[in-house]
C-alpha angles and dihedrals in degrees: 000000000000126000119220140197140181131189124248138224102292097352119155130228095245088050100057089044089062094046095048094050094040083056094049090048096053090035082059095222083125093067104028079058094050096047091054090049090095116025122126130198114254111259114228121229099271096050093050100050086042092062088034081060099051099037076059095043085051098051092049093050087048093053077041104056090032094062094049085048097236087123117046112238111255112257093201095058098043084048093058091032086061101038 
């Protein structure tokens, strides 16, 4: 659903501004459009355990790679880990 002006006899720029936002925040396209912003599509189930198990898989190459010292320990989560 499009909204159209046009402007009028002696109409300034300003003016039509106004009026067109004035007509997209009554229409409600404003608010429908920042309520879908962020919408996702639900994951189904499968997709849900396979990144699951990589996220799981990732984090165990990570401990991993961090005790034989191939990856540096991150200062910002001991930090936290200790405070």
């Amino acid at each position: 659903m499009p909204i159209t002006l046009k402007r009028r006899d002696n109409e300034s720029n300003e003016r039509l501004i106004r009026r067109f936002s004035r007509r997209i925040q009554t229409s409600g396209l404003l608010l429908r459009a920042k309520r879908r912003q962020y919408f996702e599509q639900p994951k189904n189930s499968n997709r849900k355990k396979k990144d699951a198990l990589r996220r799981l898989l990732m984090r165990a190459r990570e401990d991993y790679l961090r005790k034989i010292g191939e990856l540096e320990e991150d200062t910002y989560t001991t930090r936290n880990k200790r405070g």
